[in-house]
Structure formats: C-alpha cells, structure tokens
mmCIF file of the C-alpha atoms, coordinates in Angstrom:
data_MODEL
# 
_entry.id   MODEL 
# 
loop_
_atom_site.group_PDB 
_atom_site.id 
_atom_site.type_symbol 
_atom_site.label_atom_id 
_atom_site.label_alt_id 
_atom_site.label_comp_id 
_atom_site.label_asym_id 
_atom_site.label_entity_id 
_atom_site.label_seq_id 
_atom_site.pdbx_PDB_ins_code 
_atom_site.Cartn_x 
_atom_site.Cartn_y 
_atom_site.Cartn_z 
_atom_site.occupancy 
_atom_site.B_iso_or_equiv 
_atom_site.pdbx_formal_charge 
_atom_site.auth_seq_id 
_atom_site.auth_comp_id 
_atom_site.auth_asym_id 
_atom_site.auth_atom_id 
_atom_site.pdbx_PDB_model_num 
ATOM 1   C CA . UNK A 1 1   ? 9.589   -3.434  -5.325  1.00 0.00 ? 1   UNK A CA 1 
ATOM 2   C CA . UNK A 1 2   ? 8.134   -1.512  -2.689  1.00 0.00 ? 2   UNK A CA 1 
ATOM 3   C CA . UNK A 1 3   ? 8.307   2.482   -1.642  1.00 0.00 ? 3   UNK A CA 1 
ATOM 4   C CA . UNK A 1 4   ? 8.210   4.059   1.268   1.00 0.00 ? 4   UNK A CA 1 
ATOM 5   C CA . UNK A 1 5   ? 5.932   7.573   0.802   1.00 0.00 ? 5   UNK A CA 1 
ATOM 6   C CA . UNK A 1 6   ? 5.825   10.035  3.742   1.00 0.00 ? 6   UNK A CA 1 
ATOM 7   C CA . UNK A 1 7   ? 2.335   11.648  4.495   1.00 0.00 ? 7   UNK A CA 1 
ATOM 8   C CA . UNK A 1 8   ? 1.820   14.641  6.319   1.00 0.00 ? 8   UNK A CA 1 
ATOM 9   C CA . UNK A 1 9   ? -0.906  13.315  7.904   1.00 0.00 ? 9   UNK A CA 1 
ATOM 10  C CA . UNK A 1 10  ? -0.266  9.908   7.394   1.00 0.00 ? 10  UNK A CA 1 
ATOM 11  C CA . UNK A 1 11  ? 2.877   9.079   8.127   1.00 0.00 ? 11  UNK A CA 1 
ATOM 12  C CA . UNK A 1 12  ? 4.804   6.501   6.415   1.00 0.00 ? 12  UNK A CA 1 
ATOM 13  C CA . UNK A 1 13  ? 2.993   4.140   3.702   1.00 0.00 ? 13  UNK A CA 1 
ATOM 14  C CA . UNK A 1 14  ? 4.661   1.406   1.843   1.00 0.00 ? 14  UNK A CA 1 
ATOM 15  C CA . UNK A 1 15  ? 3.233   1.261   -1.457  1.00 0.00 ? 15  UNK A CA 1 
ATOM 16  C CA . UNK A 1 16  ? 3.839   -1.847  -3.987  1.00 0.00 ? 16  UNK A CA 1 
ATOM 17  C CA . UNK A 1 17  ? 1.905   0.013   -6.759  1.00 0.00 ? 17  UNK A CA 1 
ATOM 18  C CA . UNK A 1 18  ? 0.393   3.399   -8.170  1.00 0.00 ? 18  UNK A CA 1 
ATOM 19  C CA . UNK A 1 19  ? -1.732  4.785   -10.588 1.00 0.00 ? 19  UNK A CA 1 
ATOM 20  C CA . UNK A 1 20  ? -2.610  8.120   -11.245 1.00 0.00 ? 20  UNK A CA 1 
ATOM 21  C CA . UNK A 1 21  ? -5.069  9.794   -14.013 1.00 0.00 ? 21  UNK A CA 1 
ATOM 22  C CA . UNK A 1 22  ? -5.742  13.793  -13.531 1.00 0.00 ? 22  UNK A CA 1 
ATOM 23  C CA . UNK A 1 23  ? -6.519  14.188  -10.003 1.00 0.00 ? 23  UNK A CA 1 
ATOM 24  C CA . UNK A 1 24  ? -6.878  10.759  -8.969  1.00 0.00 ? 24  UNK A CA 1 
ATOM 25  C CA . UNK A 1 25  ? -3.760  9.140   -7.120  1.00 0.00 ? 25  UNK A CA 1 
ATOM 26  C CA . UNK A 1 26  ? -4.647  5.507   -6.048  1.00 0.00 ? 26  UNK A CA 1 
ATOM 27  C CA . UNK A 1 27  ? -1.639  3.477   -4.059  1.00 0.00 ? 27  UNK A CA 1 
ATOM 28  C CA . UNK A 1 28  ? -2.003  -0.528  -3.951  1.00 0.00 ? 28  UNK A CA 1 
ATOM 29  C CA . UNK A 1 29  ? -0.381  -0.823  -0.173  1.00 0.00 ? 29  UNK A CA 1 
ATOM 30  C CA . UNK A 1 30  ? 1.975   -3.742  0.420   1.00 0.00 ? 30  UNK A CA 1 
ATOM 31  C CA . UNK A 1 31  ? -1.138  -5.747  2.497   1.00 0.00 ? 31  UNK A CA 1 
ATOM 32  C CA . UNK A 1 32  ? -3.203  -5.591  -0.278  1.00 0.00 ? 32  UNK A CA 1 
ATOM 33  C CA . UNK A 1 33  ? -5.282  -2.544  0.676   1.00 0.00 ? 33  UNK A CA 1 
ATOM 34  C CA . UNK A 1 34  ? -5.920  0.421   -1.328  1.00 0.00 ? 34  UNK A CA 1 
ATOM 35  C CA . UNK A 1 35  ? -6.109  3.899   -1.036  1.00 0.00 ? 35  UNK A CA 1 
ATOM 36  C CA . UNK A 1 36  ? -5.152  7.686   -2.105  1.00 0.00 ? 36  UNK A CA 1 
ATOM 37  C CA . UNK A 1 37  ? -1.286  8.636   -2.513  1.00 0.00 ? 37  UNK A CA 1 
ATOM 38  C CA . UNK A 1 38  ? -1.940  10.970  0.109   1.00 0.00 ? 38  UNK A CA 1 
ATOM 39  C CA . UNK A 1 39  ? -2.837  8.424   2.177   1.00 0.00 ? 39  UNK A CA 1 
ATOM 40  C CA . UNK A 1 40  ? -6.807  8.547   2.695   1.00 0.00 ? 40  UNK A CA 1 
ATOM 41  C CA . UNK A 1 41  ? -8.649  5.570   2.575   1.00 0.00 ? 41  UNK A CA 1 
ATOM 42  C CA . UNK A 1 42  ? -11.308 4.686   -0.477  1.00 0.00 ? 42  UNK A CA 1 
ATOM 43  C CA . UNK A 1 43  ? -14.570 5.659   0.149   1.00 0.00 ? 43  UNK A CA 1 
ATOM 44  C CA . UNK A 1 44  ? -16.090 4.234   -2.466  1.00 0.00 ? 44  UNK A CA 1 
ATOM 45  C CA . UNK A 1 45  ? -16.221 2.303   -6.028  1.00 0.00 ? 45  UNK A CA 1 
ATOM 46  C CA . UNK A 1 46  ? -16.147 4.964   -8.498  1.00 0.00 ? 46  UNK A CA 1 
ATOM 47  C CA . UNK A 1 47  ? -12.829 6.601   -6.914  1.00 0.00 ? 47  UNK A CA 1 
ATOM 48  C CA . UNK A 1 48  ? -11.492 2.993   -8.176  1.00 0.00 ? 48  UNK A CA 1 
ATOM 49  C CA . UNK A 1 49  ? -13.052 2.998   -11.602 1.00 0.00 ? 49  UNK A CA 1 
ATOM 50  C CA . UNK A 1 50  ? -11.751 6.734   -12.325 1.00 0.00 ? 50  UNK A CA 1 
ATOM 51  C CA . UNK A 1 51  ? -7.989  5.556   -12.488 1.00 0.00 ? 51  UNK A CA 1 
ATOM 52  C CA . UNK A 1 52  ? -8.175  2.038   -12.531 1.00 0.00 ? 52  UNK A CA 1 
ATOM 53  C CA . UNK A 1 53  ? -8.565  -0.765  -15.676 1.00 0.00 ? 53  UNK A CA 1 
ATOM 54  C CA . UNK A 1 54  ? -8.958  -4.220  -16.906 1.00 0.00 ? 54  UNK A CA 1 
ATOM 55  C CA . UNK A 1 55  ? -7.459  -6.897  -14.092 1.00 0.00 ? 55  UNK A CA 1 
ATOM 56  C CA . UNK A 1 56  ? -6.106  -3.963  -12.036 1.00 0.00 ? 56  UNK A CA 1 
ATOM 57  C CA . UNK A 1 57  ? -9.521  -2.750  -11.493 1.00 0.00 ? 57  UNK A CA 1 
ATOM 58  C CA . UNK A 1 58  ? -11.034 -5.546  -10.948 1.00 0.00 ? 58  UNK A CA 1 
ATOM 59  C CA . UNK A 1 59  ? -8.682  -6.832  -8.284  1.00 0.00 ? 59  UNK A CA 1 
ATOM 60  C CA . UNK A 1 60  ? -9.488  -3.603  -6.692  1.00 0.00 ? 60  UNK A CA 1 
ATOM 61  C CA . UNK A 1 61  ? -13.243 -3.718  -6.791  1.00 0.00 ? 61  UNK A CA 1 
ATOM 62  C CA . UNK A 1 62  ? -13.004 -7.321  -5.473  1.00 0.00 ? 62  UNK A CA 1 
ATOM 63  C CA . UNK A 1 63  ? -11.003 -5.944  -2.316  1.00 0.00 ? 63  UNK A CA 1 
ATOM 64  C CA . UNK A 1 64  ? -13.308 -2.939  -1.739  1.00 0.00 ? 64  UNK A CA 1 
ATOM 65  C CA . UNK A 1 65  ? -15.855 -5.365  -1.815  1.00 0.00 ? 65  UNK A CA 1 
ATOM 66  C CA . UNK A 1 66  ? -15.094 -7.417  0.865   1.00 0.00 ? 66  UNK A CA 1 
ATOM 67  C CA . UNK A 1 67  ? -12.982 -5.900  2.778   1.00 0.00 ? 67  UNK A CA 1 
ATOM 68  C CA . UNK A 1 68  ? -14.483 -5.319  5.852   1.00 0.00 ? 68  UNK A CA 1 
ATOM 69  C CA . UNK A 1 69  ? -15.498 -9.659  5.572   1.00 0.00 ? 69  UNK A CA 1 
ATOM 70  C CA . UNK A 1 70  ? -14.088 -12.242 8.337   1.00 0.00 ? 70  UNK A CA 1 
ATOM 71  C CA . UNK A 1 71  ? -11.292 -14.050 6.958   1.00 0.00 ? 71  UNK A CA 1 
ATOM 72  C CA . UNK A 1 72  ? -9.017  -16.824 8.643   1.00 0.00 ? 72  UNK A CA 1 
ATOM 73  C CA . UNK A 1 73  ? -6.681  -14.116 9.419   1.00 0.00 ? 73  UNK A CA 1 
ATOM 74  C CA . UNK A 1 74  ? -9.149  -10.933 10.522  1.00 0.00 ? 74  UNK A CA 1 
ATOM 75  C CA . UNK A 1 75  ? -7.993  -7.640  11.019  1.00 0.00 ? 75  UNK A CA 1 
ATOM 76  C CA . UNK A 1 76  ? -6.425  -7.547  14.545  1.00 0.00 ? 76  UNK A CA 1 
ATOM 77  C CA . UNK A 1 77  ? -9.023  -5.216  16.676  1.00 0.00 ? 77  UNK A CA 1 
ATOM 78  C CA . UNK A 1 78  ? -8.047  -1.820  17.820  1.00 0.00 ? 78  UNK A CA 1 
ATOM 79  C CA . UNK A 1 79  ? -8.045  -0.034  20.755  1.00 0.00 ? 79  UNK A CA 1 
ATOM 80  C CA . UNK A 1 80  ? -7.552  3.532   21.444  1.00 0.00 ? 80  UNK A CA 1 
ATOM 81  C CA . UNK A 1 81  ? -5.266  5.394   24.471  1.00 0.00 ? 81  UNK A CA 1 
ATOM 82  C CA . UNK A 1 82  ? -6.942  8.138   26.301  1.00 0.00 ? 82  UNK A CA 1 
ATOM 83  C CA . UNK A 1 83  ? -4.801  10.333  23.934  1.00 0.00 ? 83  UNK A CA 1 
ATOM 84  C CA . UNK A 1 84  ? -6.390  8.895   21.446  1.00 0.00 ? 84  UNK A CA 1 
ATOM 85  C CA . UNK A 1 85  ? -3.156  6.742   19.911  1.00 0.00 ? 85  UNK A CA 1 
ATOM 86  C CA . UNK A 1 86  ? -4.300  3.290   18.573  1.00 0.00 ? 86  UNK A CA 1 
ATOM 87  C CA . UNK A 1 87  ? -3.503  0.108   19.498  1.00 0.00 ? 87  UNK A CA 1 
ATOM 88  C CA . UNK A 1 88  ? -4.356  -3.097  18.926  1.00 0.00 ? 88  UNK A CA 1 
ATOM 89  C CA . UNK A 1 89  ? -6.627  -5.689  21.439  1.00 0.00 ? 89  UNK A CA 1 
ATOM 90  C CA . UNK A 1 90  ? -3.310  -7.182  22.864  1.00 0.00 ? 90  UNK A CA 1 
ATOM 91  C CA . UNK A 1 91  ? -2.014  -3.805  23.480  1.00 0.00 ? 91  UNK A CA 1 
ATOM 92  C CA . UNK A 1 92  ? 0.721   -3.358  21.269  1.00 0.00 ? 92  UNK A CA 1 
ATOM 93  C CA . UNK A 1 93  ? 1.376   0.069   19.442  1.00 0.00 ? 93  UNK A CA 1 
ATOM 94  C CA . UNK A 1 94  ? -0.080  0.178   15.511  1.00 0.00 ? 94  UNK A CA 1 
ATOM 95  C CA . UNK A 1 95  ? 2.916   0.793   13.499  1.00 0.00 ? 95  UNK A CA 1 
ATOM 96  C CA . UNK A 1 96  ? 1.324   1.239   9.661   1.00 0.00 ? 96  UNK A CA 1 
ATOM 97  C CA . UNK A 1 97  ? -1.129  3.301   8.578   1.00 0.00 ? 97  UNK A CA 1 
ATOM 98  C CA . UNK A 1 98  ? -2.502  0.506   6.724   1.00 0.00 ? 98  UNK A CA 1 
ATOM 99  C CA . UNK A 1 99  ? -2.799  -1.991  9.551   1.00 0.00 ? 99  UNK A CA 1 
ATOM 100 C CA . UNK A 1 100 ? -5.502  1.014   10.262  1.00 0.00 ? 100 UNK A CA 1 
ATOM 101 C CA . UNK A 1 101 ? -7.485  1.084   6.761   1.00 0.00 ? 101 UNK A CA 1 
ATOM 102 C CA . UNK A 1 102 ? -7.648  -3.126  7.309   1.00 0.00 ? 102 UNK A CA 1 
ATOM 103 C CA . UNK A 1 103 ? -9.584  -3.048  10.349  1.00 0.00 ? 103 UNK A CA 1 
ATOM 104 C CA . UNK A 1 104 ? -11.836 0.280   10.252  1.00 0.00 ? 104 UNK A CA 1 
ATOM 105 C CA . UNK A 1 105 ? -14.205 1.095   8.159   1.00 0.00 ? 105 UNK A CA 1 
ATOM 106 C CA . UNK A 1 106 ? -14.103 4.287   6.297   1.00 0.00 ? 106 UNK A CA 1 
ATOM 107 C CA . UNK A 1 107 ? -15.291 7.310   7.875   1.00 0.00 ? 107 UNK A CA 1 
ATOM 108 C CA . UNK A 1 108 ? -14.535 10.012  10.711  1.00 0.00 ? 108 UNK A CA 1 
ATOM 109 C CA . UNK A 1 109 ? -12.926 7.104   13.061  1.00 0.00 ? 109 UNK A CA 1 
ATOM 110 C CA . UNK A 1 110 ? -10.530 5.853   10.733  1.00 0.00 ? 110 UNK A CA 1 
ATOM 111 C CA . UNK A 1 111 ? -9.735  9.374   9.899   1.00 0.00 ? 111 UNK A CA 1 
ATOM 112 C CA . UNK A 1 112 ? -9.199  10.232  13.726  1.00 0.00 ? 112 UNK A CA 1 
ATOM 113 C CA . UNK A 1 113 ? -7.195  7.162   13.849  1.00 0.00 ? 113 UNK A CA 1 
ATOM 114 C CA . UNK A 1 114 ? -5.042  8.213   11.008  1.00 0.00 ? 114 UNK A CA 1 
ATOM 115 C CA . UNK A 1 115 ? -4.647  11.545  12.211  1.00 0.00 ? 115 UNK A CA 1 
ATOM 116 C CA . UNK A 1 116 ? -3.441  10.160  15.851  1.00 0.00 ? 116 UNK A CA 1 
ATOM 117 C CA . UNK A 1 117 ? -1.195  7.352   14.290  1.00 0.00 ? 117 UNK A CA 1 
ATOM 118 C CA . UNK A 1 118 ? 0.846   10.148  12.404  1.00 0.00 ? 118 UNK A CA 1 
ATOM 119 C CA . UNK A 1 119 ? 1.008   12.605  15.529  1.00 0.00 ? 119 UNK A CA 1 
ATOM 120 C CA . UNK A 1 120 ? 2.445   9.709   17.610  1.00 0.00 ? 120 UNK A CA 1 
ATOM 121 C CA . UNK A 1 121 ? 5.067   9.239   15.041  1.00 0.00 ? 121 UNK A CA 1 
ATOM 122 C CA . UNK A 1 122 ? 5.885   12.145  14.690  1.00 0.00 ? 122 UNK A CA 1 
ATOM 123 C CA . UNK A 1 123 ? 6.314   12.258  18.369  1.00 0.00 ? 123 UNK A CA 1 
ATOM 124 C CA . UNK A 1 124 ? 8.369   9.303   18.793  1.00 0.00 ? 124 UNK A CA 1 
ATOM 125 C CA . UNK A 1 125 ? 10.790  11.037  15.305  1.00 0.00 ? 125 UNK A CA 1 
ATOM 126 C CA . UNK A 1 126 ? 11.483  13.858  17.113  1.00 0.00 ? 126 UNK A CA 1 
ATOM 127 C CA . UNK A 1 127 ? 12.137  12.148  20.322  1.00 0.00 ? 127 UNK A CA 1 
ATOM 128 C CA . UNK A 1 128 ? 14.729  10.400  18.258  1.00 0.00 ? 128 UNK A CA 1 
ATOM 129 C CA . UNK A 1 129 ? 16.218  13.568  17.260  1.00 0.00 ? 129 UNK A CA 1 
ATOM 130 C CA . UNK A 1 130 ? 16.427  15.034  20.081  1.00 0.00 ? 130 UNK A CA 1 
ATOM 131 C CA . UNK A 1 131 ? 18.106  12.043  22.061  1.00 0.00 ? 131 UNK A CA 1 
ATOM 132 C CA . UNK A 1 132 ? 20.626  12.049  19.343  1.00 0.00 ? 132 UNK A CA 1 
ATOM 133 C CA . UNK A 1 133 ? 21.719  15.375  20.036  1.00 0.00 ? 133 UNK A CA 1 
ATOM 134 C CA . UNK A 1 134 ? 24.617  16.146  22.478  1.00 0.00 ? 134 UNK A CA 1 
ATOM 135 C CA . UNK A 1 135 ? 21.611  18.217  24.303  1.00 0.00 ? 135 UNK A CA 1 
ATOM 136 C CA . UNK A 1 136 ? 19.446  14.972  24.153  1.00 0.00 ? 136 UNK A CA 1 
ATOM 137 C CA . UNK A 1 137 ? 22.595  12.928  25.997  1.00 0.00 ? 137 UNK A CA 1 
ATOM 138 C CA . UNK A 1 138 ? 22.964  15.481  28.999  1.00 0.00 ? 138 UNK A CA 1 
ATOM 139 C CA . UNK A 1 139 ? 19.643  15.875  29.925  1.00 0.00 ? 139 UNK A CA 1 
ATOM 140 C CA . UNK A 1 140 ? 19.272  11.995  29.633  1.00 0.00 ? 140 UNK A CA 1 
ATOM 141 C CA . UNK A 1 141 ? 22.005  11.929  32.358  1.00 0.00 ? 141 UNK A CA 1 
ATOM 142 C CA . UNK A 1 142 ? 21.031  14.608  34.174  1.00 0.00 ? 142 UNK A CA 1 
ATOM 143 C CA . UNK A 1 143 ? 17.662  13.130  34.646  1.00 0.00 ? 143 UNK A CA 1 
ATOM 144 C CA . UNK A 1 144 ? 19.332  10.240  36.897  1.00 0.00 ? 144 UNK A CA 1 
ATOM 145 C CA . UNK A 1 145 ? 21.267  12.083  39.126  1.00 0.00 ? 145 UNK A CA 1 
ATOM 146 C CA . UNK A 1 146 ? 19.382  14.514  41.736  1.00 0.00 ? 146 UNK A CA 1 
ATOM 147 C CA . UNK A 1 147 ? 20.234  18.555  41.629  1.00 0.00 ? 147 UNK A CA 1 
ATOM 148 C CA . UNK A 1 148 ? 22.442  20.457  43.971  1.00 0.00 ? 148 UNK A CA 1 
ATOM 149 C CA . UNK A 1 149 ? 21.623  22.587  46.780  1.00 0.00 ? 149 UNK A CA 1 
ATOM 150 C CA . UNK A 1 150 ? 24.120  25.543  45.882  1.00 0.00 ? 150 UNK A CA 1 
ATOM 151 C CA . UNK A 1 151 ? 24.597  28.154  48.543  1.00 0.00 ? 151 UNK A CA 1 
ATOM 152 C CA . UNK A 1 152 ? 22.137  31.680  48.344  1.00 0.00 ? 152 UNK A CA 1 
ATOM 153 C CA . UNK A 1 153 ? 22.987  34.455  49.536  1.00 0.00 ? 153 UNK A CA 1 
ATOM 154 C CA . UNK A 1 154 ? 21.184  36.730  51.748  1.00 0.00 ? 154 UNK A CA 1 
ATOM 155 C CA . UNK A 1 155 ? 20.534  40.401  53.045  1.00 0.00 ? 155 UNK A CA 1 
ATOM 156 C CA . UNK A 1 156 ? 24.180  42.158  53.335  1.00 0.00 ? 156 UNK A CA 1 
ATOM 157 C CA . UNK A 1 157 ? 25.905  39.427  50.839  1.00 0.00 ? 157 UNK A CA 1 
ATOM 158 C CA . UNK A 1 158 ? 26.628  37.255  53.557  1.00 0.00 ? 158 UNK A CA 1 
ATOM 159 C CA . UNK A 1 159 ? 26.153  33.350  52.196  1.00 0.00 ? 159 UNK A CA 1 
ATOM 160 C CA . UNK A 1 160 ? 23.499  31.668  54.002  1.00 0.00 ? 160 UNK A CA 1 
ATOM 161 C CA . UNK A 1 161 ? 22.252  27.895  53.414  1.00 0.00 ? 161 UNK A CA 1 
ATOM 162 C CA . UNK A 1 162 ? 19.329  27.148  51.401  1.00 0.00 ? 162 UNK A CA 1 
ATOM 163 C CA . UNK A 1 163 ? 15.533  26.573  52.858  1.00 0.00 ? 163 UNK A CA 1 
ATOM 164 C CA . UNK A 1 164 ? 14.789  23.102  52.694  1.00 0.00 ? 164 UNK A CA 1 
ATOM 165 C CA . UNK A 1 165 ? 11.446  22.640  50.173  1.00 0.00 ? 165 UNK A CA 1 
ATOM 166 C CA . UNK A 1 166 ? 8.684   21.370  53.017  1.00 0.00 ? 166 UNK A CA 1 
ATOM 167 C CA . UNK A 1 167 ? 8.030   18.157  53.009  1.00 0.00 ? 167 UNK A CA 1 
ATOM 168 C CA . UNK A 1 168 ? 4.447   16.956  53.054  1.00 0.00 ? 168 UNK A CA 1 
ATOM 169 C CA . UNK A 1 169 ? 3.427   14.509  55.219  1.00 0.00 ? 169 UNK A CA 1 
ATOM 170 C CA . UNK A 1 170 ? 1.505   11.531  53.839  1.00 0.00 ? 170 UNK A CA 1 
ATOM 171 C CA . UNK A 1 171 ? -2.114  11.310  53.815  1.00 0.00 ? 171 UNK A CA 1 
ATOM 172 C CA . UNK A 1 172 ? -3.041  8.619   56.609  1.00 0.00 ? 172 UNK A CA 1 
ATOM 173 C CA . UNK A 1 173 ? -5.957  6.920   56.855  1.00 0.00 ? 173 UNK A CA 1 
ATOM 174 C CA . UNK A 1 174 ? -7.688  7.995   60.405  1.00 0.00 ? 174 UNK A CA 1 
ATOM 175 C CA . UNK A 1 175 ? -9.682  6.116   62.895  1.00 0.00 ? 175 UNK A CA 1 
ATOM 176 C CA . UNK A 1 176 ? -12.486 7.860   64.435  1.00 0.00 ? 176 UNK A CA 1 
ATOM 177 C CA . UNK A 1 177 ? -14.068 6.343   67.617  1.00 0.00 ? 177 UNK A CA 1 
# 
C-alpha cells in the first residue's frame, strides 16, 4: 500500500516503504527509487547502510548502484523553462518528484530541480484555491468581458465624458529612397 507524504520542499512523494533508525529516514518511492522522508535524494552508500539490513539493503545498494545505467526504459530527459520549472524532452510538465531523482544525478541540479518542481506546485494548488472561491469565479468572468467607461466628472461638478486612452499607432516598416 502506498502513501502520499507532503514535503515542504518537495512536494508530494508516494512512498511504498520506510525505514527509520535515529536520524536516518529512508523512503523506498513507488518507482523503485530511494531517498530521505524529507524528500532529498541519496547521496551516497553509507546513508543506506545506516538504516537499512539484510535483503532490504541490499536491494537498495543494488539500485544506488546503477542507477544512473541505460536501461530499455531510460529515464525520460529533462528540460528546464526559463523559470526554471522542469520538463521533460517532449515537453510535458514533470509531475513527481521522483520522476526527478530517476533521471538526475545527485547534486545542486537535482536539488534546483526539486526546489522548482515544488514551487510550481505549489503554484498551480493555490491557483486551484483561488478559482474555487466565489472571488476566483468573478474575476474569471470578468476577465472576458471588457470594462466600462463610466462618466467623470469635472471642474464645477458638471459630468463630462471620459478621455479616450491614446492609441498608438503601429510600428511600420519604412522605405527610404
């Protein structure tokens, strides 16, 4: 059975098993990957050997081993958006943390990734909540229709129409002979 654990940083990870021992929280994610409860990746063997024993640890040594190796199925590449939000080669969004882990190796870039992954989320969740809201559904509809000119008025009270905004004319391409 699988769990759902919210990160901070994260985001979401879906975790099929844990082990813990003193300050050591290891998560076996639903891929097959491995890493903290917090949602950092493994950065290196003895992390593994400080919680881990007998098969379990050895299953785990055998992924850390190998895997950053080609299979049939390799990681999908990733990309990154100017705002730094990862996707993969095809150009759809990452949606797990873990696809992450599976195709970078450790280190600042698959932290940065992690980092950006979770802000984009987060983004998206509160874009959700707001749209829900009865605020959310107004300014939805307001945003399709175009604002009023109301009436202004001027010196003395008297009611006077409003100033058109200027209008810019397009930039044309000129001939010079």
């Amino acid at each position: 059975m699988t769990q759902k654990i919210y990160t901070k940083r994260f985001g979401t990870i879906e975790v099929e098993r844990s082990w813990q021992d003193g300050t050591f929280h290891i998560a076996k994610l639903i891929n097959g990957a491995y890493s903290h409860i917090n949602g950092l990746p493994i950065k290196n063997e003895d992390e593994l050997k400080a919680v881990l024993s007998g098969p379990d640890l050895e299953d785990a040594l055998e992924w850390f081993t190998h895997r950053h190796e080609r299979e049939e199925e390799a990681p999908r590449r990733i990309m990154f958006e100017a705002d730094g939000t990862p996707l993969f080669e095809d150009g759809t969004p990452v949606e797990s943390p873990s696809d992450l882990i599976n195709s970078l190796k450790p280190g600042p870039l698959l932290d940065a990734a992690l980092i950006a992954l979770a802000r984009k989320m987060d983004q998206r969740k509160e874009v959700r909540a707001f749209q829900e809201t009865k605020a959310g559904a107004v300014a939805q509809e307001l945003a399709g229709k175009q604002p009023k000119a109301r009436p202004v008025k001027g010196p003395g009270g008297k009611l006077r129409r409003p100033t058109p905004a200027p209008v810019s004319e397009p930039i044309r391409d000129s001939v010079v002979a």
